[in-house]
C-alpha positions as CSV (number, residue, x, y, z in Angstrom):
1,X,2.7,-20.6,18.5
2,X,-0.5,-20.8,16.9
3,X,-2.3,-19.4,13.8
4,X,-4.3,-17.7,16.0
5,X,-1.3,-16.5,18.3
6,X,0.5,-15.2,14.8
7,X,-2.1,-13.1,13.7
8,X,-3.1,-11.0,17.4
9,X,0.9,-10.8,17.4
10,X,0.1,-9.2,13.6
11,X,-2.5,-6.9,14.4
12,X,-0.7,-5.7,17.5
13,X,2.3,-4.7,15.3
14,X,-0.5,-3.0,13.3
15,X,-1.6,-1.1,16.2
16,X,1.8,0.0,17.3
17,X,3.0,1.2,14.1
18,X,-0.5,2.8,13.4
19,X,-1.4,1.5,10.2
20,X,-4.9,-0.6,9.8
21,X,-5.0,-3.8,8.0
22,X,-7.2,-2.0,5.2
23,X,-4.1,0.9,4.7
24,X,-1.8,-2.4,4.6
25,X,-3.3,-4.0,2.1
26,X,-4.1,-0.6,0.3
27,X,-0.6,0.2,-0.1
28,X,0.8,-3.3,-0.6
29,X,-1.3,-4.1,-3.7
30,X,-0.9,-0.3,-5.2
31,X,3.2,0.4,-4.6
32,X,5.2,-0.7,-7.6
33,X,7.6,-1.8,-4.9
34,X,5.8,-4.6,-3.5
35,X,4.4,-6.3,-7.1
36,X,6.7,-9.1,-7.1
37,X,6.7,-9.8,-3.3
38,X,5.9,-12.8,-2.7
39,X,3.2,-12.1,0.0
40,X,1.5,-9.8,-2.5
41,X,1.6,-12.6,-5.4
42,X,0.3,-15.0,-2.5
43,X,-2.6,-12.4,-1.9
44,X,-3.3,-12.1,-5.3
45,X,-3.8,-15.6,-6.0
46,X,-6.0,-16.3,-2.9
47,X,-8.1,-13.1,-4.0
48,X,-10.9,-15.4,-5.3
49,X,-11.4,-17.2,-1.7
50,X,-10.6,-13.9,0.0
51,X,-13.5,-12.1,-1.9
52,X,-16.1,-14.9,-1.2
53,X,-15.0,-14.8,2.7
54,X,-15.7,-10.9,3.0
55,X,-19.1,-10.9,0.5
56,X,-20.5,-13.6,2.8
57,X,-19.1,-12.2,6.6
58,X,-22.1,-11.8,8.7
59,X,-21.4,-8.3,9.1
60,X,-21.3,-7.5,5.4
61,X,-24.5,-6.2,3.8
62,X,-25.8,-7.4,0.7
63,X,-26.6,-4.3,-0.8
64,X,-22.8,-3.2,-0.6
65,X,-21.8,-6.9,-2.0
66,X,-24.0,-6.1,-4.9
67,X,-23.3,-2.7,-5.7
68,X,-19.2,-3.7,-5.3
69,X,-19.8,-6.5,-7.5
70,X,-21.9,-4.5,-10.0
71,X,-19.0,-1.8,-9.9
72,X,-16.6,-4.0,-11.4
73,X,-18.8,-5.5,-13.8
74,X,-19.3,-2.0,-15.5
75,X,-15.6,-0.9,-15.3
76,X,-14.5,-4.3,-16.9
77,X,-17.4,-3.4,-19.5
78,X,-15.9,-0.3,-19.9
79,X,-12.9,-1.1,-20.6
80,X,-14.0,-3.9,-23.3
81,X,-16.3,-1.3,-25.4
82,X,-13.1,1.3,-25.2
83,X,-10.5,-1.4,-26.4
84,X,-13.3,-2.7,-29.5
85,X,-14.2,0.7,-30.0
86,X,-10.6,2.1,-30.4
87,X,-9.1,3.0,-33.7
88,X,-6.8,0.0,-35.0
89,X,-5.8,0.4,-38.1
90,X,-7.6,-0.6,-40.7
91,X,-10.4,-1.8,-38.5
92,X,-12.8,1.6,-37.4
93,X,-16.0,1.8,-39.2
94,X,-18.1,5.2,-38.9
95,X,-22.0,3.6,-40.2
96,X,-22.4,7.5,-40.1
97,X,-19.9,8.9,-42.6
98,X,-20.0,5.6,-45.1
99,X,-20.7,5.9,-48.4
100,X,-22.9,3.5,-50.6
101,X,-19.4,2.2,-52.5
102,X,-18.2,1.7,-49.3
103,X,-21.2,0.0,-47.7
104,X,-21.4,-2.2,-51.1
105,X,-17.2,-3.6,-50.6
106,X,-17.4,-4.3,-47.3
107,X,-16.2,-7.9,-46.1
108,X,-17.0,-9.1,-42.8
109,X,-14.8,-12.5,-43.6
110,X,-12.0,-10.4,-44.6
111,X,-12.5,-8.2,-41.5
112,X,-12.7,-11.2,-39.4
113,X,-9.5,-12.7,-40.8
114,X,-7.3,-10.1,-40.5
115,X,-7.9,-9.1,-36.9
């Protein structure tokens, strides 16, 4: 049987069942059950060539490539700016509510080596 065989046998299962391959994947890289299997870790790791197949499929527009990547670039930028911006102890600076003795002691060397 070939590759080709093995997956129209794949989608027809799909179709029978009545699940697309989007809901499959959906649910397979969301449910806590299926984290460690091994066809999700083998997904996961092929993501990168995955991801470059569907931005450049002929049928996929570059406008929704862009705005997808773009997308992620801001939430991963989110998420930096909350974890620097979160209170660690010892480590939050308000510029607004400092006062000149404060301003005057300040250490960026000692900041630095204690983070």
């Amino acid at each position: 049987m070939t590759t080709t065989d093995q997956v129209d046998a794949i989608l027809e299962a799909f179709n029978l069942i009545g699940i697309s391959v989007s809901e499959f994947l959906v649910v397979l890289l969301t449910n806590p059950n299926y984290i460690t299997h091994e066809n999700t870790i083998n997904l996961r790791s092929c993501s990168p060539h995955i991801t470059k197949l569907l931005a450049e499929h002929p049928e996929a527009s570059a406008g929704d490539v862009l705005k997808w990547a773009s997308d992620i670039i801001k939430h991963r930028c989110a998420l930096e700016i909350q974890e620097l911006s979160a209170k660690k102890p010892g480590y939050h600076f308000l510029a607004l509510h400092a006062s000149v003795e404060q301003l005057e002691e300040f250490d960026i060397e000692v900041l630095g080596g204690g983070m």
